[in-house]
C-alpha positions as CSV (number, residue, x, y, z in Angstrom):
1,X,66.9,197.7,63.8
2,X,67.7,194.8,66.7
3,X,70.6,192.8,66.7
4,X,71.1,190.3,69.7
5,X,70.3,186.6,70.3
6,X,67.2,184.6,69.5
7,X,66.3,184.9,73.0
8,X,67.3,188.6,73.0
9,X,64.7,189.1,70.1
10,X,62.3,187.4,71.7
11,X,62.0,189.0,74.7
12,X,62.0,192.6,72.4
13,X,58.8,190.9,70.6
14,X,57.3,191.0,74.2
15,X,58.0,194.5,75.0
16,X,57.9,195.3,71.2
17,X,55.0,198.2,72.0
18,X,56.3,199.3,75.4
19,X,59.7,200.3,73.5
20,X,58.2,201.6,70.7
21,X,56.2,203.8,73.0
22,X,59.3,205.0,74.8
23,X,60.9,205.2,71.8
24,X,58.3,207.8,70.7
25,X,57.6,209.7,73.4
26,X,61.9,210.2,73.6
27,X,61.9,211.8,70.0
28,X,58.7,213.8,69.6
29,X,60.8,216.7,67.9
30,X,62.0,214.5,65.5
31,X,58.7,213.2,64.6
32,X,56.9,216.6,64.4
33,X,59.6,217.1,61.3
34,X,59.3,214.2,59.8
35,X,55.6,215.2,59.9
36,X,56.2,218.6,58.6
37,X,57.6,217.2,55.6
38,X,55.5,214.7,54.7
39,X,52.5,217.0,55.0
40,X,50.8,218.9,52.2
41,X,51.5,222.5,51.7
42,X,48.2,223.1,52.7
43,X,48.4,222.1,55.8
44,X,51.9,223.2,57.0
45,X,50.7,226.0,58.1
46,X,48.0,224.5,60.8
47,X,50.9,222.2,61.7
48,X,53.5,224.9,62.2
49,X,50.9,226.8,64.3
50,X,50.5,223.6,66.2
51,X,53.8,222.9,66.9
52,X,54.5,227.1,67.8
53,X,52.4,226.2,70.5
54,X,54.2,223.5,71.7
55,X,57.8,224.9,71.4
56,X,57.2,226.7,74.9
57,X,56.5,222.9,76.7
58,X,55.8,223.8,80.1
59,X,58.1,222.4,82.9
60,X,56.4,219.4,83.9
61,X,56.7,218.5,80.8
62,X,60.5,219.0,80.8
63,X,60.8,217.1,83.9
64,X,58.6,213.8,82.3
65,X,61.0,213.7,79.6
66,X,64.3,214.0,81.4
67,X,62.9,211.0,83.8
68,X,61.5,209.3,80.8
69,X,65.3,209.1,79.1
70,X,67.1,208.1,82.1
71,X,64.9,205.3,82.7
72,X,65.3,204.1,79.0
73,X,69.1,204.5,79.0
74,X,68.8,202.0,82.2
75,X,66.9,199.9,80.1
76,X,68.9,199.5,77.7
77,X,71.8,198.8,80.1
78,X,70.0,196.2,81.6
79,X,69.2,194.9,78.0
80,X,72.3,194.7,77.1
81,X,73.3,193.1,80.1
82,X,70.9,189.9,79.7
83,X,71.9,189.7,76.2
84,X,75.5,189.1,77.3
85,X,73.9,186.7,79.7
86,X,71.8,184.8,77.4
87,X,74.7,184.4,75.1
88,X,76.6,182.9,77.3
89,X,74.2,180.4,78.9
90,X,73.3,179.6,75.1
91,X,76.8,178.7,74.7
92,X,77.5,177.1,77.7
93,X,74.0,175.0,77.3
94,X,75.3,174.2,73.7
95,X,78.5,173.0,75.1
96,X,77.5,171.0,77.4
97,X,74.9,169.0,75.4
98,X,76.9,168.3,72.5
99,X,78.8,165.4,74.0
100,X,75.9,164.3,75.9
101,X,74.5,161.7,74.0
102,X,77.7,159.8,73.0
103,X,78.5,160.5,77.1
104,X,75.8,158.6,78.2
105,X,75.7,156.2,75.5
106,X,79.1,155.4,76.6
107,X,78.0,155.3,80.5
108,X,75.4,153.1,79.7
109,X,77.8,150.6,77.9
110,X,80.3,150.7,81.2
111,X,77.5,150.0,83.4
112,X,76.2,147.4,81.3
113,X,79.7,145.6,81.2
114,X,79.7,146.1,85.0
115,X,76.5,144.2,85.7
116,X,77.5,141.5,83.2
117,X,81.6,141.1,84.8
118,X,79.8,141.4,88.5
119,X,77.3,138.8,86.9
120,X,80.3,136.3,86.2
121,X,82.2,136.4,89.5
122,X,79.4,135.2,91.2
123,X,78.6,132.8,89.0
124,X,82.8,132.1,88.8
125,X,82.3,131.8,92.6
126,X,79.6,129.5,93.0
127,X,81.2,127.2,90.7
128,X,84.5,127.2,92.7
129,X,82.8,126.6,95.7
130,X,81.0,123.4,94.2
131,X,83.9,122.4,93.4
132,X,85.9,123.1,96.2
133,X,82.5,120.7,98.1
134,X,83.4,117.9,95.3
135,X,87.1,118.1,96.4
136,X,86.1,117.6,99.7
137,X,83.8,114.8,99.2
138,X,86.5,113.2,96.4
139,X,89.0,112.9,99.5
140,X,86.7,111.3,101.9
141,X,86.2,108.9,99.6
142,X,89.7,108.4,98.8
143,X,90.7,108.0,102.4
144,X,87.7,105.6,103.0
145,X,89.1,103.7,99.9
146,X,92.7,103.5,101.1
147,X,91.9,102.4,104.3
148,X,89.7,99.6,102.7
149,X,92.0,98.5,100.7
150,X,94.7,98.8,103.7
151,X,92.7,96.7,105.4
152,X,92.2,94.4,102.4
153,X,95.8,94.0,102.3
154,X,96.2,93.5,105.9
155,X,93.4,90.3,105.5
156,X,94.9,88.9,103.3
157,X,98.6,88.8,104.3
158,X,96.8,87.3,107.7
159,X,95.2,84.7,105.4
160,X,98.4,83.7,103.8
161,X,99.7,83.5,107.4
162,X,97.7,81.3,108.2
163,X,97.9,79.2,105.3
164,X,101.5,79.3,105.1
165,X,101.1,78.0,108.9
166,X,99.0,75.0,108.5
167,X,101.1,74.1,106.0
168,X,104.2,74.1,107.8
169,X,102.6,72.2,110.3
170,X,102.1,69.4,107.9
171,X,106.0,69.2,106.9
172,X,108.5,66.6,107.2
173,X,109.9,66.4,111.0
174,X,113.7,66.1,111.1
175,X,115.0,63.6,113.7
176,X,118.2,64.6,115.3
177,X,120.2,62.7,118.2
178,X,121.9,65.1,119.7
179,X,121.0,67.0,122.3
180,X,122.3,70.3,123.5
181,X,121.2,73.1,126.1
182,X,118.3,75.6,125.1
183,X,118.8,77.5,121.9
184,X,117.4,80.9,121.0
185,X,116.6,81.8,117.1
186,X,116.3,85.0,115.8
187,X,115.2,84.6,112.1
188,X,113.8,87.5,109.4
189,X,110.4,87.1,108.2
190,X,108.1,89.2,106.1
191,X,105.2,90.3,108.9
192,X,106.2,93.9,110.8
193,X,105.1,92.4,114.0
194,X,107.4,90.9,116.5
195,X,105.8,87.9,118.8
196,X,108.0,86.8,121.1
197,X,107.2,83.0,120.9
198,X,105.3,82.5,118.3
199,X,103.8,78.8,117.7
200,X,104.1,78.6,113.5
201,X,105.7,80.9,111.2
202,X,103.8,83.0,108.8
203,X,105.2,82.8,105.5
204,X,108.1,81.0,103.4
205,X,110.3,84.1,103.0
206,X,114.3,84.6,102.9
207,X,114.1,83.4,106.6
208,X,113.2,79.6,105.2
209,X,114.2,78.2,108.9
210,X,111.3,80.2,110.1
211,X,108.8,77.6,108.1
212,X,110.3,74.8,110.5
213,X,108.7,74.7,113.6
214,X,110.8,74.5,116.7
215,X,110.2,70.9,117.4
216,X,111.3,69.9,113.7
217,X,114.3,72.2,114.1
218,X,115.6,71.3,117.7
219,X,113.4,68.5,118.8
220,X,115.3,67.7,122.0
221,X,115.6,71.2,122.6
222,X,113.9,74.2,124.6
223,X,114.2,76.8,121.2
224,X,112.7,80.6,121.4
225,X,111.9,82.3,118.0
226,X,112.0,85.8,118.1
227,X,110.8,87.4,114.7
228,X,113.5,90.5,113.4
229,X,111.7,91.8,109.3
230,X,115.0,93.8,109.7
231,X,118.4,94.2,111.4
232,X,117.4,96.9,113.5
233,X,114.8,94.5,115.0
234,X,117.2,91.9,115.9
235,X,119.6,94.3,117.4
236,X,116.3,95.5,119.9
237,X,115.5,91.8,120.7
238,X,119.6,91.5,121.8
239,X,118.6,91.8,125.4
240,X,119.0,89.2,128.7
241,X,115.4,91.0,129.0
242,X,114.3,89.0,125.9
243,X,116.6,86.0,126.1
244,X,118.1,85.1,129.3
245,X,121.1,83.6,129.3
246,X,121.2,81.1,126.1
247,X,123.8,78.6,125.0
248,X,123.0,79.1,121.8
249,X,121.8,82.2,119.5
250,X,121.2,81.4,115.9
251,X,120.4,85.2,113.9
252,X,119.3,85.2,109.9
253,X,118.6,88.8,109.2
254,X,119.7,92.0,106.7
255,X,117.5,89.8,103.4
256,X,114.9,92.0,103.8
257,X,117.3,95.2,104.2
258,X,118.9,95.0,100.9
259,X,116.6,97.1,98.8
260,X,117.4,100.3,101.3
261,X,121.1,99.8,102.6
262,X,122.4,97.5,99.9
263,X,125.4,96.5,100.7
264,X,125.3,98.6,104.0
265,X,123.4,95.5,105.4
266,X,127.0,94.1,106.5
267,X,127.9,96.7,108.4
268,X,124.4,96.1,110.2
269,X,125.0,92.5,110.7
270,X,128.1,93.0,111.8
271,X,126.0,95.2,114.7
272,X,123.8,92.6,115.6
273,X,126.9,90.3,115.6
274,X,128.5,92.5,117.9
275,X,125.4,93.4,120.3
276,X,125.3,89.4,120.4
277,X,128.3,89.1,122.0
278,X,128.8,91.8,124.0
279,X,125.7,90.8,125.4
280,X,126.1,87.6,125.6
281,X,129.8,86.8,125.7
282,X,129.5,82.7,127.1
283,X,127.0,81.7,124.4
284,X,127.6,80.5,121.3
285,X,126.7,82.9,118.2
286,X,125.7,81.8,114.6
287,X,125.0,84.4,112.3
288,X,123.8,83.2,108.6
289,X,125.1,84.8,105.5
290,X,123.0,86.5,103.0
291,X,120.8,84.4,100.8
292,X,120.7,84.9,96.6
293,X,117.7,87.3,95.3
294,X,116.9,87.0,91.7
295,X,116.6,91.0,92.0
296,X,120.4,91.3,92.9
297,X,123.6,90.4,91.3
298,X,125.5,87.2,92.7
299,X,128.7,89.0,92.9
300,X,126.7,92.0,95.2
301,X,125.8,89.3,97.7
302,X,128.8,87.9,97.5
303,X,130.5,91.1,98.7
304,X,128.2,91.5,101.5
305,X,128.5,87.4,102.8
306,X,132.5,88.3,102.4
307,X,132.0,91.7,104.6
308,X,130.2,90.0,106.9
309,X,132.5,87.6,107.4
310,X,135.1,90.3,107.9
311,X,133.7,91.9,110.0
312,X,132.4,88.9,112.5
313,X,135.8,87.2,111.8
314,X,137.4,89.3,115.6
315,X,134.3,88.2,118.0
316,X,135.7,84.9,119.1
317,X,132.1,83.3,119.8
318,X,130.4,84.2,116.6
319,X,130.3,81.4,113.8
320,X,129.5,82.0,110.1
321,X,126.8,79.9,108.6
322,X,127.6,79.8,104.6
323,X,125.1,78.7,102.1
324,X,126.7,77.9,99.0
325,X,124.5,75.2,97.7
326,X,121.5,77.5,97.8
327,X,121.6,79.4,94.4
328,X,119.1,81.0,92.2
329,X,117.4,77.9,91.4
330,X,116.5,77.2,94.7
331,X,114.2,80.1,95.0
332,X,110.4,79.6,93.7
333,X,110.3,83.5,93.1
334,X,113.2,86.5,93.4
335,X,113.4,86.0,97.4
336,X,111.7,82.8,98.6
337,X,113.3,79.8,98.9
338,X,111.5,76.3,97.1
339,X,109.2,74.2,99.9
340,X,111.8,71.7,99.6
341,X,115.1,73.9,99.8
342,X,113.5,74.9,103.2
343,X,115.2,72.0,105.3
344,X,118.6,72.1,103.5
345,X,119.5,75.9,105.4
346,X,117.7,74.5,108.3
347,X,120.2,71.9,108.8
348,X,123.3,74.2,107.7
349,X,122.1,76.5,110.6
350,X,121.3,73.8,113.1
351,X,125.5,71.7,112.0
352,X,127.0,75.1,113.0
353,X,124.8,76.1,116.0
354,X,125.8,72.3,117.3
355,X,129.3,71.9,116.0
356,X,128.4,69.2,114.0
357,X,130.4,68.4,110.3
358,X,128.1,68.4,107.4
359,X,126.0,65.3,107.3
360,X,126.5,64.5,103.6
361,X,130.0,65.5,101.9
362,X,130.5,65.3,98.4
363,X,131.5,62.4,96.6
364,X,134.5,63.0,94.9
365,X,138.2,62.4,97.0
366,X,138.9,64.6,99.6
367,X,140.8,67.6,98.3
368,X,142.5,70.4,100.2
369,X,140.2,73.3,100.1
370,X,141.0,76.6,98.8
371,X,140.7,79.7,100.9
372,X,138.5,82.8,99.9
373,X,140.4,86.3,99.2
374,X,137.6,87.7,101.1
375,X,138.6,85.1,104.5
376,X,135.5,83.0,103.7
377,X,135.7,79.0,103.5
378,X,134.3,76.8,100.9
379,X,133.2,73.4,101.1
380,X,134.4,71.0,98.6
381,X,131.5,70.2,95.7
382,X,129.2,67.9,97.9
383,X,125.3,66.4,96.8
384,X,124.0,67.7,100.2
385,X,123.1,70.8,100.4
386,X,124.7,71.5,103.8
387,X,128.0,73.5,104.4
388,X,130.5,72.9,107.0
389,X,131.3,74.4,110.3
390,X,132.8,78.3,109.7
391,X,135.6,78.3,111.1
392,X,137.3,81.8,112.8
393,X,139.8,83.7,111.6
394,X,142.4,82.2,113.8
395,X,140.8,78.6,113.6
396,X,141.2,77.5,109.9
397,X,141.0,74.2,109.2
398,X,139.4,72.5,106.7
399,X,136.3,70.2,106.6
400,X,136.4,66.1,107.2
401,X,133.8,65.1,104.6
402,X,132.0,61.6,104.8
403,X,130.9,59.2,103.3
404,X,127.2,60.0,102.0
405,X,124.2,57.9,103.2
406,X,122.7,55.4,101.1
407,X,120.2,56.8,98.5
408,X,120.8,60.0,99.6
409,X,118.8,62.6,97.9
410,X,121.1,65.8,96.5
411,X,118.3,69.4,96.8
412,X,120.3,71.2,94.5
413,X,120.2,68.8,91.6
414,X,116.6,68.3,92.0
415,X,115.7,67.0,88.7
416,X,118.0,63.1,89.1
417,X,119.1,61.1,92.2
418,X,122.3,60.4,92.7
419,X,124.1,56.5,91.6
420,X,125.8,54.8,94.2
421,X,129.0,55.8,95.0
422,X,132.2,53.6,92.8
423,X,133.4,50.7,95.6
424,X,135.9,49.4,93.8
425,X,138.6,52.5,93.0
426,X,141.3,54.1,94.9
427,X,141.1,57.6,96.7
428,X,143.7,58.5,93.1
429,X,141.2,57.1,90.6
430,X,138.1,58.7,92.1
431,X,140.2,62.2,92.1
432,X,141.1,61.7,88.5
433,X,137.6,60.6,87.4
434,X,135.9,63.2,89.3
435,X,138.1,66.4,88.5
436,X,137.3,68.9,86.7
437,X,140.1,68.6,83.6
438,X,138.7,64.6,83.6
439,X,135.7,65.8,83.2
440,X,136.4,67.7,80.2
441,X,138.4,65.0,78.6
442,X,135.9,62.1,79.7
443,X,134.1,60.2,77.0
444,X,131.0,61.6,75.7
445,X,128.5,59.1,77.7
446,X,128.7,61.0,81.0
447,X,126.6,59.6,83.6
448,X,123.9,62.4,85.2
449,X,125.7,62.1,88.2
450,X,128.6,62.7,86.6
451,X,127.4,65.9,85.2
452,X,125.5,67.1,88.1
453,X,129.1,67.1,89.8
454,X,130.5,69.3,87.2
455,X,128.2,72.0,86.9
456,X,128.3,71.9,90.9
457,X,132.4,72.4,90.8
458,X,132.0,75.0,87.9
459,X,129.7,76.6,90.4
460,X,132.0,76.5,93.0
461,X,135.2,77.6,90.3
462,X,132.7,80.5,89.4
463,X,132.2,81.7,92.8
464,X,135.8,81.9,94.0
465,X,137.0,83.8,90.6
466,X,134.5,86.1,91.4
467,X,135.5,86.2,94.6
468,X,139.0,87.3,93.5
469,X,137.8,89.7,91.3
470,X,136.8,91.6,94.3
């Protein structure tokens, strides 16, 4: 009987006979018995001679067998030896190639996945690049647009310039009979660039005395305009290098500061005001107040004009020009004064450059004026939009108003004319009729004149009780 492995028994099927023969030729004792005893009677006796015979084996015979044995026993050593081997490497085989399918079914997935992820980045990368190339070409053409339209905009504030210019050109000239030394101007307009004497003014802005040229302005007069957008420009142009040594300086600037300092913009007046005449200490200084936005509260410009006027009030050659007649209505949008309003804070600027008394006082009877909590002056209610001479600190003293021309027109009222003035009542009557409580108790057939004068004193009232409020 064999007992091994499959391949153990295999390999025995090969050498089946050469065993068997071994096997044999290891046992021939045993055999001759079993022989004995499965032969007849008869013929035990041929086979007991026989093997009497071969019971003295000769010694070559003896050696054979003695070889013969140890050579099997190796065999079998050896046998047993690769069968331990076999079993093993069976084993180990079966070990090994039980997880091998799912193994490499599983490899094949991950290097599948691999292909398909490596697959993606490039693809992922190629479209990032497109459109990093898109981004690129998107910002050219963004920077090509904002220059076009920067250049658009720069066209067609030149073309406004210019129409703005040949309109001014076209405007009423003012004749005036005095005649004083050269004057410089330095007035606020909308354009960044500064000309040093330039011929017509750009635009209608804030700066309104900038639309009148400086023949209507000063006619008899050697004038340089000096544009300043801002008050930092106007404190630059404060130089002998720029001006020389002028009688006069008129300055209108800090309108177009407001939207960044607010009311800051006194205190930078005040600067230019001071540069003015610490630079020029024998010339004459005007500096104009503030004019009314739409886009800013009365009572904030009011507190700037008042700060100015502060703060200018110690210089002794500075003069405060004071615009009370211009209001909101007189502005055509939130900053620029009407075509027609134009003239009325030329003429304020040009009375207190020269000295001069305002040209058309008001018609109602002279009055005491009141004086500002602030230190500002007033003009009584007057149909002329012009205000009077302001007056330093230390040189208070109210205004003479005059009689008004004949058919004078009144800018602030625009919408009716004046009547003639009453020639046949004293100074007392024309007070009574024209105050503000005879007003409110006069009959109910007010003239339009009549009215026009209150709503100009409840203007004025307004002002001066906002004014204390402060």
């Amino acid at each position: 009987m064999f007992q091994g492995s499959e391949a153990s028994l295999s390999s025995v099927q090969r050498d089946f006979d050469a065993i068997k023969a071994l096997a044999e030729a290891e046992k021939p004792k045993h055999n001759t018995k079993v022989t004995k005893l499965k032969t007849k009677p008869s013929e035990a006796k041929v086979v007991e001679a026989e093997e009497g015979e071969k019971d003295h084996p000769s010694e070559d015979c003896a050696g054979y067998h003695r070889q013969l044995e140890s050579t099997v026993c190796l065999m079998r050593e050896m046998l047993s030896l690769q069968e331990v081997e076999m079993v093993e490497l069976k084993e180990l085989v079966l070990s090994h190639q039980a997880p091998s399918e799912p193994t490499q079914h599983l490899r094949d997935q991950l290097s599948q996945m691999k292909n398909e992820l490596k697959a993606s980045v490039l693809e992922l990368r190629g479209e990032v690049q497109e459109l990093q190339q898109d981004r690129e070409v998107l910002r050219r053409e963004l920077g090509a647009v904002r220059e076009e339209l920067h250049l658009r905009d720069r066209t067609v504030q030149s073309l406004r310039e210019q129409l703005q210019s040949l309109k001014s050109t076209c405007k009423h000239q003012a004749q005036t009979p005095d005649s004083q030394p050269s004057t410089s101007t330095l007035t606020e307009t909308n354009p960044v660039q500064i000309q040093p004497i330039p011929i017509s003014t750009p635009t209608l802005t804030e700066t309104s005395p900038a639309a009148q040229s400086q023949q209507q302005l000063f006619p008899n007069h050697r004038v340089v305009k000096l544009w300043c957008p801002k008050a930092e420009n106007a404190f630059e142009l404060l130089t002998k290098q720029n001006l020389g040594e002028p009688s006069h300086i008129i300055v209108h600037t800090g309108t177009n500061d407001l939207r960044i300092q607010q009311e800051r913009v006194a205190e930078s007046v005040r600067r230019v005001a001071e540069r003015a005449t610490q630079t020029f200490p024998s010339s004459k200084i005007t500096i104009s107040t503030i004019l009314p936005r739409t886009d800013f509260h009365p009572q904030t410009i009011q507190r700037i004009n008042a700060a100015i006027s502060r703060g200018c009030a110690p210089m002794p050659n500075v003069h405060i020009a004071h615009h009370p007649t211009l209001r909101l209505d007189s502005l055509h949008d939130h900053v620029h004064l009407q075509k027609g309003v134009v003239s009325i804070l030329a003429r304020t600027l040009k009375d207190v450059a020269l000295g001069r008394s305002p040209s058309s006082p008001p018609r109602i009877s002279r009055r005491p004026p009141s004086l500002h909590p602030a230190g500002l002056y007033f003009s009584p209610p007057q149909r002329d939009p012009t205000t009077q001479r302001p007056q330093h600190h230390h040189q208070r003293s109210p205004p003479r108003p005059r009689a008004p021309p004949a058919g004078h027109v009144s800018p602030p009222l625009r919408h009716h004319r004046p009547g003639p003035a009453p020639q046949h009542q004293s100074p007392a009557q024309q007070q009574e009729q024209h105050s503000y409580a005879a007003a409110l108790k006069g009959p109910a057939s007010t003239s339009n004149t009549d009215m026009g004068e209150i709503k100009h004193l409840l203007s004025l009232i307004c002002t001066r009780l906002m004014g204390c409020v402060q």
